[in-house]
C-alpha positions as CSV (number, residue, x, y, z in Angstrom):
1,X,-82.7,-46.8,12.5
2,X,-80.5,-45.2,14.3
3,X,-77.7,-47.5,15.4
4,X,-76.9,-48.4,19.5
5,X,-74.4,-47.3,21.7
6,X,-70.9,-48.9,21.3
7,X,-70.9,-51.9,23.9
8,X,-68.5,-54.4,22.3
9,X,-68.4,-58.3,23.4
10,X,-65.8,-59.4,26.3
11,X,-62.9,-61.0,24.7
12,X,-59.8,-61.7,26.1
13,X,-56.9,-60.8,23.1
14,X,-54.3,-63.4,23.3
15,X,-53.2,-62.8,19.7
16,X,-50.4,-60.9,18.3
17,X,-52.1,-57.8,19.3
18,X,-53.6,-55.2,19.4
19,X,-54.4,-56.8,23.4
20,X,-56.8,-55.8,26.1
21,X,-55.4,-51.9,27.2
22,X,-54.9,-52.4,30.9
23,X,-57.6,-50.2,32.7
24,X,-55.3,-47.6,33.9
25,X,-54.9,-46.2,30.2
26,X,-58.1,-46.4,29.5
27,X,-59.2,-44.2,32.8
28,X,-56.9,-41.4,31.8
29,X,-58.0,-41.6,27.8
30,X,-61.4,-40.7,29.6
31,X,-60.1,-37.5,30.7
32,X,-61.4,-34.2,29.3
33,X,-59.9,-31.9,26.8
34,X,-57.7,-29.1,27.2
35,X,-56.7,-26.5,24.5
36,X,-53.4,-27.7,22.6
37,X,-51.5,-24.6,24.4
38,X,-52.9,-24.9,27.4
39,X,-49.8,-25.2,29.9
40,X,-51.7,-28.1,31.5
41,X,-51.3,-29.8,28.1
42,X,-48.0,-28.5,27.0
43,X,-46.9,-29.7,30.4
44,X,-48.3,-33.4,29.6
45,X,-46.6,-32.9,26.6
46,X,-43.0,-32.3,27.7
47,X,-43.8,-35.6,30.9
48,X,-44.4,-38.0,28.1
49,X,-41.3,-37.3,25.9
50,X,-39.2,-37.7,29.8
51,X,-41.2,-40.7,29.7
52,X,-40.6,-42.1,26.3
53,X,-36.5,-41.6,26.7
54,X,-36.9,-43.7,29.9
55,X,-39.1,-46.6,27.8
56,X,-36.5,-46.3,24.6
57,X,-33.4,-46.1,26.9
58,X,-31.9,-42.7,25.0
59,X,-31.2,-38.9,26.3
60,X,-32.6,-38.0,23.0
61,X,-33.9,-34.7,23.5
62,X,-36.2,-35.6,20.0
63,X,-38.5,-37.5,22.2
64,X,-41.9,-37.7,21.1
65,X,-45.5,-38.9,19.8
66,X,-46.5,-39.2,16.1
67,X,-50.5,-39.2,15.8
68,X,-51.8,-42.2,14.6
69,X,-50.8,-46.1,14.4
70,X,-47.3,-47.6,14.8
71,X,-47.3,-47.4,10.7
72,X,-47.6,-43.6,11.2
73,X,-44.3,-43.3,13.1
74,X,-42.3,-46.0,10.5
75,X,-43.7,-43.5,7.7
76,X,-43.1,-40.4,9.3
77,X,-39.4,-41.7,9.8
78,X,-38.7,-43.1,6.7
79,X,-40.2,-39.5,4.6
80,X,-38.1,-37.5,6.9
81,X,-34.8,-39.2,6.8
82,X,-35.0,-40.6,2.9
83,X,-34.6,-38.3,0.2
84,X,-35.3,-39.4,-3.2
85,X,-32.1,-41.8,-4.5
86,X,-30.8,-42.2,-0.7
87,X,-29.9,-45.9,-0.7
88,X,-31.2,-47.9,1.8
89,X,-30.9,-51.1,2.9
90,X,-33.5,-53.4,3.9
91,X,-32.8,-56.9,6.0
92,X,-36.3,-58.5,5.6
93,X,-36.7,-61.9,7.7
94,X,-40.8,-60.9,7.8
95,X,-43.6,-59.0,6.6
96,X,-43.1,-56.1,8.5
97,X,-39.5,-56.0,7.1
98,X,-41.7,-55.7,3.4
99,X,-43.6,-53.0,4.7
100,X,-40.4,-51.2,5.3
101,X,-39.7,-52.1,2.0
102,X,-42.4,-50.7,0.5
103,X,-42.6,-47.7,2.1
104,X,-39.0,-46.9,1.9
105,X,-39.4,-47.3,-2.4
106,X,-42.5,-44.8,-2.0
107,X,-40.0,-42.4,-0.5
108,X,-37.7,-42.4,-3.7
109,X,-35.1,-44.7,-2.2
110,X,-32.9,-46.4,-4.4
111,X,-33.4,-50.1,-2.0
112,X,-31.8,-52.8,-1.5
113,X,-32.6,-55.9,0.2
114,X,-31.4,-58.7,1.7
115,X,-33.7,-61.9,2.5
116,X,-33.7,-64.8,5.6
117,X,-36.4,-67.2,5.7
118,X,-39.1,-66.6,8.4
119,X,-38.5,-67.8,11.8
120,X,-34.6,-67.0,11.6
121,X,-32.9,-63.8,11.6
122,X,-29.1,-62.6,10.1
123,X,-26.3,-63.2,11.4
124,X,-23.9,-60.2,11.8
125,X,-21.6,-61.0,9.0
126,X,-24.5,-61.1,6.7
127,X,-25.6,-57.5,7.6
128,X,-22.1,-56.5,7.4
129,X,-21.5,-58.2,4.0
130,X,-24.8,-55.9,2.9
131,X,-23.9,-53.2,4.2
132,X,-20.4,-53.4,2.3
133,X,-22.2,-54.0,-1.0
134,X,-25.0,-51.3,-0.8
135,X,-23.3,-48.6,0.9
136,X,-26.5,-47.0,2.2
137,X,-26.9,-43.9,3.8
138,X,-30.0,-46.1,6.1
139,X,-30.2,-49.2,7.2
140,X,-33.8,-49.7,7.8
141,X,-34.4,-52.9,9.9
142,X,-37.7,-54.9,11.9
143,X,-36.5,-55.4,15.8
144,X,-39.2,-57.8,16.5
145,X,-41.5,-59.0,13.9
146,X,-44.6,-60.6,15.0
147,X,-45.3,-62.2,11.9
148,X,-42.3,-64.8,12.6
149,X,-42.4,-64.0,16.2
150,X,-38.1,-63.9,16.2
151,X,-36.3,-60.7,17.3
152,X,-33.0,-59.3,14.9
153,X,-30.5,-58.6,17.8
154,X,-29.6,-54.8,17.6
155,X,-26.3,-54.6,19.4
156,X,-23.3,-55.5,16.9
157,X,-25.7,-53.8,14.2
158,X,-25.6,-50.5,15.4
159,X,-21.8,-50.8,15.8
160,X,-21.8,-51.5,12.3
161,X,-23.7,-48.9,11.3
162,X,-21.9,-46.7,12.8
163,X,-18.5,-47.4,11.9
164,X,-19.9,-47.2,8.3
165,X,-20.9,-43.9,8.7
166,X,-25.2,-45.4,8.6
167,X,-28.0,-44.6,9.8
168,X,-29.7,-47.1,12.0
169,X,-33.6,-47.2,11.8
170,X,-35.8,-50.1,13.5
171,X,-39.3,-51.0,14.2
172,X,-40.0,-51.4,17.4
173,X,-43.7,-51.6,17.5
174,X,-43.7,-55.3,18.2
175,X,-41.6,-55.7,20.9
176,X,-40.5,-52.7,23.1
177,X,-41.5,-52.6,26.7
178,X,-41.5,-56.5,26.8
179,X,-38.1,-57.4,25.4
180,X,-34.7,-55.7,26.3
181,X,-34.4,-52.9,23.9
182,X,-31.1,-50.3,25.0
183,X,-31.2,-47.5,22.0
184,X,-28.0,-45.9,23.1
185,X,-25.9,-48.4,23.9
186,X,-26.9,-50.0,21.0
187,X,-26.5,-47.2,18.6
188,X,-30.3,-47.1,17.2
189,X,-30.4,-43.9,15.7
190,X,-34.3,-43.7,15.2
191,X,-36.8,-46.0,16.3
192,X,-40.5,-46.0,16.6
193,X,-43.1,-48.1,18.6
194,X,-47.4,-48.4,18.9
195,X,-49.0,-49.0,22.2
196,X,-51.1,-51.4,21.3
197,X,-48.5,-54.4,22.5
198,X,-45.9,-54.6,25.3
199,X,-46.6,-51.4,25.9
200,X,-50.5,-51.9,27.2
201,X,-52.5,-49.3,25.3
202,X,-54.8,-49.1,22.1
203,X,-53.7,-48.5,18.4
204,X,-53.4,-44.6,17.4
205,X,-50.0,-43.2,18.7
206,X,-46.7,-43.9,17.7
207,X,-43.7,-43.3,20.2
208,X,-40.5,-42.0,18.0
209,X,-37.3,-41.0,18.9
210,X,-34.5,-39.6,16.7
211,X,-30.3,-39.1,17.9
212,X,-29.1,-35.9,17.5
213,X,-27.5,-37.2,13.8
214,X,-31.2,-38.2,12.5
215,X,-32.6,-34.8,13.7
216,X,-29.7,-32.9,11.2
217,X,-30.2,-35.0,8.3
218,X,-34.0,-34.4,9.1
219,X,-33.5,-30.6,9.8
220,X,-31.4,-30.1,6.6
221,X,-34.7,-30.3,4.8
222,X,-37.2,-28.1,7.1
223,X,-39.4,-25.9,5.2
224,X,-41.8,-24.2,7.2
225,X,-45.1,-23.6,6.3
226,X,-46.4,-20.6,4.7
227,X,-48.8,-18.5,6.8
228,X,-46.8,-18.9,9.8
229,X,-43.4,-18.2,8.8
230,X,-41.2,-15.4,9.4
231,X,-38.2,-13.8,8.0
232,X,-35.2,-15.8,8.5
233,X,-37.3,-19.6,8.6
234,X,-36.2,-22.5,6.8
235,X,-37.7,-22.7,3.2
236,X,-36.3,-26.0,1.5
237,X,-35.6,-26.6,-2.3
238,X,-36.0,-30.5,-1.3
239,X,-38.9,-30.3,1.3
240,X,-40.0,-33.9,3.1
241,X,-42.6,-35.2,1.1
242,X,-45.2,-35.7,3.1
243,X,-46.7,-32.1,5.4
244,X,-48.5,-34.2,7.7
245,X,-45.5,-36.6,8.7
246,X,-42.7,-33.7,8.5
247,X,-40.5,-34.1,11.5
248,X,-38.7,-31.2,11.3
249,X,-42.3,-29.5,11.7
250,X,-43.4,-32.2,14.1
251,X,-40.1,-31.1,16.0
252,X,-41.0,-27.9,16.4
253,X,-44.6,-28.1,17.8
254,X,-43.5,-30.2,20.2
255,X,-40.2,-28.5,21.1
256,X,-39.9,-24.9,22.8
257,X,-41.1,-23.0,19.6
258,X,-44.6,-24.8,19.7
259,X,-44.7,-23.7,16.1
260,X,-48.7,-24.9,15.2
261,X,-48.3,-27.6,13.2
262,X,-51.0,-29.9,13.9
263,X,-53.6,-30.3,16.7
264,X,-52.3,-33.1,19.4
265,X,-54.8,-35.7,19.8
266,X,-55.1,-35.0,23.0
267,X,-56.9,-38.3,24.4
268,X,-54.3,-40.4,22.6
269,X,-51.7,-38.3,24.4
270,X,-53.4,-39.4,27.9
271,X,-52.8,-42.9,27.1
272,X,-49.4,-42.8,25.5
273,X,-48.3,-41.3,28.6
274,X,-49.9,-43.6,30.5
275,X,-48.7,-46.6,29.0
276,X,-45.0,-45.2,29.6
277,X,-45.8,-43.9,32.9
278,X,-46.8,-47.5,33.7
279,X,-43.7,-48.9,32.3
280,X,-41.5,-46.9,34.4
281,X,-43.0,-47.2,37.8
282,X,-42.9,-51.1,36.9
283,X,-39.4,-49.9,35.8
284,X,-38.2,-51.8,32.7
285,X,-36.2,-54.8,33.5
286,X,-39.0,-56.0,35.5
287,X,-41.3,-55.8,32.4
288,X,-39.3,-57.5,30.3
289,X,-38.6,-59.9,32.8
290,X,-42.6,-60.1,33.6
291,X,-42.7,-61.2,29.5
292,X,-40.5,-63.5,29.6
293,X,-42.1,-65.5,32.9
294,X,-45.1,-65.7,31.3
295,X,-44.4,-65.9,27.8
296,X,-42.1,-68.7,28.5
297,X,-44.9,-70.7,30.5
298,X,-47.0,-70.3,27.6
299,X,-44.3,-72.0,25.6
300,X,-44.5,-74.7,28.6
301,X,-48.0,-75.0,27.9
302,X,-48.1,-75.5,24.5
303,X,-45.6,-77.6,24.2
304,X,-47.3,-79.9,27.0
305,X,-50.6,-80.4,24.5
306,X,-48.3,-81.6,21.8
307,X,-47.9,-78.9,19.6
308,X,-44.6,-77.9,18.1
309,X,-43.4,-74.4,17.8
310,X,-42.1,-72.5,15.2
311,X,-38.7,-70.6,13.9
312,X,-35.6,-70.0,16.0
313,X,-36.4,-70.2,19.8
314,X,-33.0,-68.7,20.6
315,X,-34.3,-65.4,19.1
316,X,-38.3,-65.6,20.0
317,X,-39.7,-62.6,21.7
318,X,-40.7,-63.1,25.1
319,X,-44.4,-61.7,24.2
320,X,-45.7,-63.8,21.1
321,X,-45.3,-67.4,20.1
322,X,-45.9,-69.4,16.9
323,X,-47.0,-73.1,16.8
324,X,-47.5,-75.2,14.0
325,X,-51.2,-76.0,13.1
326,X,-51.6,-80.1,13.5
327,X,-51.9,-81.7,10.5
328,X,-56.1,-82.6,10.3
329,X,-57.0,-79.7,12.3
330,X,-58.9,-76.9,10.7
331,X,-57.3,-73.4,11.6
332,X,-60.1,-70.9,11.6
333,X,-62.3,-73.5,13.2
334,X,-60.4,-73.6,15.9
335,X,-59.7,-69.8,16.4
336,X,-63.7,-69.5,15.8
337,X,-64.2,-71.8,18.3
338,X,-61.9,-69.8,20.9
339,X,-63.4,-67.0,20.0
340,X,-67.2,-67.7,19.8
341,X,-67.2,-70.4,22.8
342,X,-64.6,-68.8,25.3
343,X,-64.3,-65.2,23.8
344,X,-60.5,-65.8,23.3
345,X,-58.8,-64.5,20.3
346,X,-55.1,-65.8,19.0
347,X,-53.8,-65.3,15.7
348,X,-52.6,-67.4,12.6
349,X,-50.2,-65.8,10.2
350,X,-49.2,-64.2,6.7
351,X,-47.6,-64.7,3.6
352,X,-45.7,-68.0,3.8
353,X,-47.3,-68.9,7.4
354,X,-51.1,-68.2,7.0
355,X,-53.3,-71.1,8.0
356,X,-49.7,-73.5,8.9
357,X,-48.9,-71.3,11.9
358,X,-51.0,-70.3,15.1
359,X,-49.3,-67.2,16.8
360,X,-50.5,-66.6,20.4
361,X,-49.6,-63.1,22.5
362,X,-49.0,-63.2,26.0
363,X,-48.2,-59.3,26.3
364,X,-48.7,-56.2,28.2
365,X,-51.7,-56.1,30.5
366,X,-52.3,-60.0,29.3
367,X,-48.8,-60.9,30.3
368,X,-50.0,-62.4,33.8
369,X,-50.0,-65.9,35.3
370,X,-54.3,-65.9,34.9
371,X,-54.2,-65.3,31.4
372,X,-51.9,-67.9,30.6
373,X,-53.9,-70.4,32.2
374,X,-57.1,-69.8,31.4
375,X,-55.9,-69.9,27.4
376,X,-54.2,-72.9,27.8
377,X,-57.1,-74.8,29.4
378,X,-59.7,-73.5,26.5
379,X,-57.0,-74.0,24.0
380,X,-56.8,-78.0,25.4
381,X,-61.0,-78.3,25.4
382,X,-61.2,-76.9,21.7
383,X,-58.0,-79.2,20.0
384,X,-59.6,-82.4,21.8
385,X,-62.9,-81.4,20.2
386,X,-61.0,-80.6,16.6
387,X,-59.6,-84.6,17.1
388,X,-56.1,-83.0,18.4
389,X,-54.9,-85.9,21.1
390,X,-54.1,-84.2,24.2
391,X,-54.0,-85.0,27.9
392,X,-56.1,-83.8,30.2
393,X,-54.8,-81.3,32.0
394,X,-51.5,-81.3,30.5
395,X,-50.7,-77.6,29.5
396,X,-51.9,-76.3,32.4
397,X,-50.2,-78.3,34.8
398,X,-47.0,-78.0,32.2
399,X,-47.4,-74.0,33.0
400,X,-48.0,-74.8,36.9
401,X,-44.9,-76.7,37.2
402,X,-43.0,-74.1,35.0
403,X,-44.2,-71.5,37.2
404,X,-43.3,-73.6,41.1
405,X,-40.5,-73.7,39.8
């Protein structure tokens, strides 16, 4: 039988993401196709990587999208700038830190890592201490992690790094658009991002970009292609590993040469530069500041119908909060409940937090005052019914005050 058309259920995504894509993306990923020279396209092309430097804070000229999901971006950045035995260091106060991890050890790295427990970041003379002891040529490092819902501040790490002579990497996927993130003045020499968070959009590109230092190391091993190479192109003894997540190709189909590498996904493009193109006419301060309001009267809330919350709250990203499941009360019943009664999703945890932590998102097109409310007043109906005391009304009025004031 041949299946129906696509007509998911209404939910509301008040998780750790992915979260509802706010309309405006999802009107220009409707857009028709255009070949991938066509100037209309190469045109879109060169507005979203003016876009993107605006979004990471850089004059990076190596401004750009890698096709597929945040996880495509960390990989293609990790295979371009690691060469087998590079050392790297790894701080890991999350999971997304062991996914670095991981990935980093698939490259060939010699790693090494350095451990906080979840909810708390390092403190500078910790990464400094590391840094001393590995002597990496990349640090590779988790900005926000969503797992623990803390942020590692950037700022004095990136000083260190560079008056070590490292390379700085970080995840941003988690937190840029709705937490201050300045990649030049904090001396981040690559980052990379997904849209599918602060940033407002679905899963499938990955904003990157790369200082003028990361684009030589990952130059030095270009290799271009047979079958469209000419005399005098790059042919490396040491190529990047992986063809489809070569930067140094990458770089070149999106830079002047539009050497064929790949074809753009072209709808994914119309989103990604939507997202940013939303961003900027917000302009960034007030998105992050637009986080923080909200996220912080969801903290209000939850506090208000007696739950406690989890890790370091003098590091929590304005867009996600954890909270500690009450003792007696069944964590996937209550998420099924949200879900199947209200058609709310939030999120528990991993690792060391699944099933004792409840993680809720309050991020990019759900960062707004209705959102909040209307998850805090199904959150208070479905603990009462799981036997959690609350007060009637008590987180929304907690998040009403908060707000008046």
């Amino acid at each position: 039988m041949l299946p129906t058309s696509i007509d998911p259920p209404a939910r509301l995504l008040m998780g750790p993401g992915p979260i509802n894509a706010d309309p405006r993306v999802l009107r220009a990923m409707s857009s028709q196709l255009v070949g991938q020279y066509d100037p209309a396209m190469t045109g879109y092309m060169n507005e979203t990587m003016a876009l993107y430097r605006e979004v990471f804070r850089t004059a990076n000229e190596a401004t750009l999208l890698v096709d597929g999901t945040s996880r495509a971006g960390i990989e293609a950045a990790l295979v371009s700038l690691i060469e087998p035995g590079d050392r790297v260091l790894v701080p890991i106060f999350g999971r997304f830190g062991h996914l670095l991890r991981e990935i980093a050890e698939r490259c060939g790295a010699e790693v090494h890592v350095i451990e906080r427990e979840w909810g708390s970041v390092f403190t500078t003379a910790e990464l400094e201490r590391a840094i001393l002891d590995a002597q990496p040529k990349l640090v590779a490092i988790v900005h926000g992690d969503t797992s623990t819902t803390v942020a590692q501040p950037l700022a004095e790490l990136g000083q260190l790094c560079a008056r070590h002579g490292v390379l700085l990497y970080t995840d941003t996927t988690a937190s840029l658009g709705g937490n201050t993130f300045e990649l030049d003045a904090w001396g981040v020499d690559v980052a990379t991002a997904g849209l599918q968070k602060c940033l407002a959009g679905p899963s499938g590109s990955a904003p990157i970009t790369l200082s003028p230092a990361a684009v030589e190391v990952v130059n030095s091993r270009k290799s271009v292609e047979a079958g469209i190479r000419v005399t005098g192109d790059a042919v490396s003894a040491e190529p990047i590993r992986s063809n489809y997540f070569d930067l140094s190709q990458i770089l070149d189909y999106w830079g002047p040469k539009r050497l064929n590498h790949h074809t753009e996904a072209t709808t994914m493009l119309y989103g990604a530069r939507e997202c940013a193109r939303i961003l900027v006419e917000e302009g960034l301060a007030n998105a992050v500041e637009r986080h923080r309001l909200h996220g912080t009267a969801m903290v209000t809330g939850l506090l208000a119908l007696g739950l406690t919350v989890f890790g370091d709250q003098s590091v929590r990203m304005n867009n996600v909060v954890g909270v500690h499941i009450p003792d007696g009360v069944g964590d996937a019943a209550v998420r099924g409940a949200m879900l199947h009664d209200y058609g709310i999703e939030i999120g528990t945890s991993f690792g060391p937090l699944a099933g004792r932590v409840w993680r809720i998102g309050t991020m990019g097109y759900n960062a707004r005052r209705d959102t909040v409310l209307t998850t805090l007043a199904t959150f208070e109906q479905v603990l009462r019914r799981a036997g959690h005391p609350v007060t009637a009304g008590s987180g929304v009025g907690a998040a009403l005050d908060f707000y008046g004031e």
